[in-house]
C-alpha positions, -999 to 999 in steps of 0.1 A, spaced: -156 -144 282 -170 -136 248 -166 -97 249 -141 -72 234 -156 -38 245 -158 -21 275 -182 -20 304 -185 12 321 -192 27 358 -195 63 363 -194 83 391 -207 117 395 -201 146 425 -170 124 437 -134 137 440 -108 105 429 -74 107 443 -43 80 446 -23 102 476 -21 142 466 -58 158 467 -74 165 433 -107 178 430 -128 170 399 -171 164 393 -169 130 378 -151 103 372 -151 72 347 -142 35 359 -135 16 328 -146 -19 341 -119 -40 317 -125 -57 280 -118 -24 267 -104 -38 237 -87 -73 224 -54 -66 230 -32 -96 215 -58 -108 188 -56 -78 166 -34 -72 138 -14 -46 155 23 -43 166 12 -20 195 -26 -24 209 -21 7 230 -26 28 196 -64 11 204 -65 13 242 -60 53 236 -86 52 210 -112 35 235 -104 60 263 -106 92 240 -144 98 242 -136 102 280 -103 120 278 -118 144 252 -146 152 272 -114 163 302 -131 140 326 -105 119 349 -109 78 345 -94 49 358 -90 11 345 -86 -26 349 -80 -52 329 -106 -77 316 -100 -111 301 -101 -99 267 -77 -71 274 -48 -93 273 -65 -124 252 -34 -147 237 -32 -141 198 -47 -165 174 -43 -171 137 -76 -172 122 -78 -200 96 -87 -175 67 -51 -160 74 -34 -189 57 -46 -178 26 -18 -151 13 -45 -126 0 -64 -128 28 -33 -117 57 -40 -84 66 -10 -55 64 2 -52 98 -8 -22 116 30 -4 132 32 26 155 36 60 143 71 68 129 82 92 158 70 60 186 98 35 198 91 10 175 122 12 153 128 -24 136 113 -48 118 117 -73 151 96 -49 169 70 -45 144 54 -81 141 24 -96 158 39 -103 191 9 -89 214 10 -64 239 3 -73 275 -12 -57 309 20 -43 318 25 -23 282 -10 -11 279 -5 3 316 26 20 310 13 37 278 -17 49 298 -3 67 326 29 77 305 4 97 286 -30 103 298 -25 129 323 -61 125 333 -57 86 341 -57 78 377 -47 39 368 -18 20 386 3 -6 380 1 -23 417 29 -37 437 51 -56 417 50 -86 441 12 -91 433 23 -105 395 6 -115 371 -23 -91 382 -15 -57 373 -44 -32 378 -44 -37 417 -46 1 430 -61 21 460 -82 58 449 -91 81 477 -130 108 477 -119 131 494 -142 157 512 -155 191 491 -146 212 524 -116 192 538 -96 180 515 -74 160 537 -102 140 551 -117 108 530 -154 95 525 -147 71 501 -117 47 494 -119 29 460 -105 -6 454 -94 -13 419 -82 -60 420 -68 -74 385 -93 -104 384 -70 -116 359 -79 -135 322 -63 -129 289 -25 -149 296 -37 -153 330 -58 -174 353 -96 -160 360 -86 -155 396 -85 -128 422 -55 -148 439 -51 -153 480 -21 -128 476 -46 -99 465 -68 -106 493 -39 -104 519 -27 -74 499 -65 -56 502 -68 -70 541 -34 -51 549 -40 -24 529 -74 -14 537 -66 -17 575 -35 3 572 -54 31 557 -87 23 575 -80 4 604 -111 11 618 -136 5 591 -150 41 592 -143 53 557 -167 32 532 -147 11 506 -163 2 470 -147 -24 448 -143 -32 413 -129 -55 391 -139 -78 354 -149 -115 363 -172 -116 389 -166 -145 418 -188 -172 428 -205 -153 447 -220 -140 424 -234 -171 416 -251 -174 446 -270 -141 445 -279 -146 411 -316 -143 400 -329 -173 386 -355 -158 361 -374 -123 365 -355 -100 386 -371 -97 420 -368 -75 452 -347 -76 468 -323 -72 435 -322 -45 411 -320 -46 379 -335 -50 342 -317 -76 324 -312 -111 338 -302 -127 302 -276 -150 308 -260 -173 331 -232 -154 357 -196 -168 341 -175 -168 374 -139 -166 382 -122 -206 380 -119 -203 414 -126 -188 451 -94 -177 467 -101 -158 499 -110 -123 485 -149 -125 494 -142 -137 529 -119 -108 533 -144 -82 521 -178 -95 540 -158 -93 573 -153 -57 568 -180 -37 573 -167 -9 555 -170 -25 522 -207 -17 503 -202 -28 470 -184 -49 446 -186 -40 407 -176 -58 378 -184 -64 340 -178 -92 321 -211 -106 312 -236 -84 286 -264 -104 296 -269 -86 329 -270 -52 349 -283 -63 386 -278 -56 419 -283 -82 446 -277 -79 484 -248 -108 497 -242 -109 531 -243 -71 546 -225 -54 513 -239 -55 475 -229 -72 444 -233 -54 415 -230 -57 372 -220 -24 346 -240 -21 321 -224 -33 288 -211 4 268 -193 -11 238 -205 -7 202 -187 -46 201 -188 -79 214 -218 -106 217 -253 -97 223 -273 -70 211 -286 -58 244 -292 -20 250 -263 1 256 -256 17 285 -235 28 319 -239 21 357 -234 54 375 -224 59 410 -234 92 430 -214 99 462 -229 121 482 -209 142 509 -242 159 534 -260 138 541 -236 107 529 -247 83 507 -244 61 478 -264 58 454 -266 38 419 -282 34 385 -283 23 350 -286 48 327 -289 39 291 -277 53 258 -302 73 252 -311 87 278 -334 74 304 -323 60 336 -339 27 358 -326 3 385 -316 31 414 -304 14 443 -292 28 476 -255 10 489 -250 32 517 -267 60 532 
């Protein structure tokens, strides 16, 4: 896709946890193209990646990520670079960082794997994973646990983070990531009683299928509907897996700026963030889809709400 900023999802009155109980108000999903990781003069993108996430890590709210397209895009010379006063000085990490030698230093990208590491190394606040290693090339592929105000020990929501891939990569969620959610989810769910919410970048084709053609109409939610949905390269089993379970009520990703509906597929929902980034193509409002869990009486809930303020779109996923 065409971005380089983020798309957010926030979630408010939820408690985020990968195994050992944590109990915090709200949470930030950073929905991938955070940044442009390999086409940038830099040495070490992750000096940018931290920059991106400080607004939320200031504010000592807890986030986690996955990886857009742009994230890891492949590094391009730009034509005007071949003109000697026009190469720009190459950005290197801070003296005291790892990056000792003039072989480190050079425009060699930084992929998935070091913008991960570098996150959780030092963001105590990031609840991001690297996934199983026998998932590769997808990285971000992670399970969070809501856990109850009054018992801790008991879940109401599990959260599904799948690395939908671009950048060096294929646009896919592959068949190994479904099998890995199907085991997964019925090893710590077997009986479909815990709602499960999903998110990664590039939404699938089925999106496509959902898709407004014009105006945005019951019964979809939404207030832009300004582009064309740009769909993974190919369907590899993950949708099948999720509309079987009836546990699953939503699917988030990013991607395009063009659009911030909701629209009903089968018996779960499939959802756009509202583009956040002060970057990227379009000039759309900004703004962030926020997710409210509630505990008594359960539900979810979602909206957009926009930079400056006012909120629109509420939709109920589960109640």
């Amino acid at each position: 896709m065409r971005s380089g900023t983020s798309d957010l999802t926030t979630m408010s009155g939820a408690r985020c946890v990968p195994v050992v109980v944590v109990f915090v108000k709200d949470f930030v999903v950073y929905l991938g193209d955070v940044i442009t990781a390999n086409n940038i003069p830099i040495a070490n993108a992750s000096l940018y990646w931290d920059q991106a996430l400080s607004p939320t890590r200031s504010r000592g709210i807890p986030w986690a990520s996955v990886f857009g397209n742009h994230d890891d895009a492949p590094f391009e010379w730009p034509m005007e670079w071949f003109s000697a006063s026009a190469i720009p000085q190459l950005v290197c990490p801070v003296v005291n960082s790892s990056c000792s030698g003039e072989q480190e230093c050079s425009f060699r990208g930084t992929s998935r794997l070091e913008l991960m590491k570098n996150e959780m190394d030092n963001n105590l606040l990031s609840f991001s994973r690297s996934g199983p290693k026998d998932l590769w090339p997808g990285i971000s592929n992670y399970v969070l646990q809501v856990s109850s105000q009054e018992k801790p020990e008991t879940p109401i929501v599990y959260l599904y983070f799948l690395d939908s891939g671009g950048g060096t990569y294929p646009e896919v969620i592959s068949s190994a990531q479904a099998e890995w959610f199907k085991r997964k989810s019925e090893e710590i769910n077997p009986d479909s009683r815990i709602p499960e919410i999903i998110f990664w970048h590039i939404p699938s084709k089925a999106y496509k299928k959902v898709a407004p053609k014009f105006l945005i109409h019951k019964p979809c939610v939404g207030s832009i509907n300004k582009e064309k949905v740009a769909a993974q390269e190919a369907e590899m089993g993950i949708m099948k897996v999720l509309v079987k379970r009836p546990s699953v009520k939503a699917v988030f990703v990013g991607h395009n700026h063009g659009l911030d509906w909701c629209c009903p597929y089968r018996k779960l929902w499939l959802c756009f963030a509202r583009h956040s980034g002060y970057g990227g193509y379009g000039n759309w409002p900004r703004g962030s889809r926020i997710l409210e869990i509630s505990e008594k009486p359960f539900s979810i809930k979602s909206w957009i709400r926009m930079e400056e303020g006012n909120v629109h779109s509420e939709v109920i996923l589960s109640s």
